[in-house]
C-alpha positions in Angstrom: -56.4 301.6 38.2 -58.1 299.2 36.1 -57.5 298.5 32.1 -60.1 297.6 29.0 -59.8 296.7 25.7 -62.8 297.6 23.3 -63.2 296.2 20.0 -66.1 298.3 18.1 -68.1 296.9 14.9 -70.1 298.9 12.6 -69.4 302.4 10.8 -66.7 303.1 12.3 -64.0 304.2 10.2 -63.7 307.4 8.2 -66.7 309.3 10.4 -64.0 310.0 13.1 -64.2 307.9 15.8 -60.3 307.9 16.8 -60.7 311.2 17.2 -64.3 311.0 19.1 -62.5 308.5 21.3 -59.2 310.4 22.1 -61.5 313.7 23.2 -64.0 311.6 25.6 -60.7 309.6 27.1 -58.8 313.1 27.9 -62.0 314.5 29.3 -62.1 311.2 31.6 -58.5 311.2 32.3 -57.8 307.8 31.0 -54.6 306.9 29.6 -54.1 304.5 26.8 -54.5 304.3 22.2 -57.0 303.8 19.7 -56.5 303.0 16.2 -58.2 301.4 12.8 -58.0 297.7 12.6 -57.3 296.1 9.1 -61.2 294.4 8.9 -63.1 297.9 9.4 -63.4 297.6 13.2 -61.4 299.9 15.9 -59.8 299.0 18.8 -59.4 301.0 22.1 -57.1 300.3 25.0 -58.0 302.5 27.9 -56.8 302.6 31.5 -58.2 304.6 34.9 -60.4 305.3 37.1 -63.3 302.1 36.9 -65.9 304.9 36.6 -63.9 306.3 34.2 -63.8 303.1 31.7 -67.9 303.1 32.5 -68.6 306.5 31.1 -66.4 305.5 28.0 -68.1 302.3 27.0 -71.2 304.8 26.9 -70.0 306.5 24.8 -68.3 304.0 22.7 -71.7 302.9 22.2 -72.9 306.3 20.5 -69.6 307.0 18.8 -69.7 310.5 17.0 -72.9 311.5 14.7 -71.5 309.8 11.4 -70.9 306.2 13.2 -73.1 303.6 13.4 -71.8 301.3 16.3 -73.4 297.3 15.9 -71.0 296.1 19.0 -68.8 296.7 21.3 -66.9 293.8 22.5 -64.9 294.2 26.2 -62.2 292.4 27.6 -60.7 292.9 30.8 -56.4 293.7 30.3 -53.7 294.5 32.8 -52.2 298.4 33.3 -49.8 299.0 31.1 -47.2 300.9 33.0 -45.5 304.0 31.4 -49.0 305.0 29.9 -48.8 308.9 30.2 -51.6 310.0 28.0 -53.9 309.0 25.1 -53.4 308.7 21.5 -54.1 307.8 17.9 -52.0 305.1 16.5 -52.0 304.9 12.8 -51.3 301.2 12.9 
């Protein structure tokens, strides 16, 4: 199991993206949160499968119709054990 965090830049709140990103993550099994980040940008932490994290950055990169994605920055993280699922965190 490996872990990413992804910090996406552009139109990216209020066309939702949480919610683009919680669906794709389920459908890749990943465990792990997204939420809104004060300055406009969202942040994703995501853990799984490497191939997993690969298909999600794709689609990080498209985000849902209304988005507009500039960037998407990765950083490598450690597992966070006791991750069961993945949610939306509202701060």
């Amino acid at each position: 199991m490996v872990a990413k965090r992804f910090i996406i830049t552009g139109i990216v709140q209020g066309v939702g993206f949480r919610y683009f990103v919680k669906r794709k993550a389920e459908l890749y099994g990943l465990c792990g949160w997204v939420r809104n980040l004060p300055d406009g940008r969202v942040e994703v932490f995501a853990q799984g499968e490497p191939s997993a994290l690969r298909e999600l950055e794709k689609d990080l990169w498209q985000g849902p119709s209304l988005a507009r994605v500039e960037d998407v920055e990765v950083f490598q993280e450690e597992p966070q054990p006791g991750l069961h699922w993945f949610e939306i965190r509202f701060y």
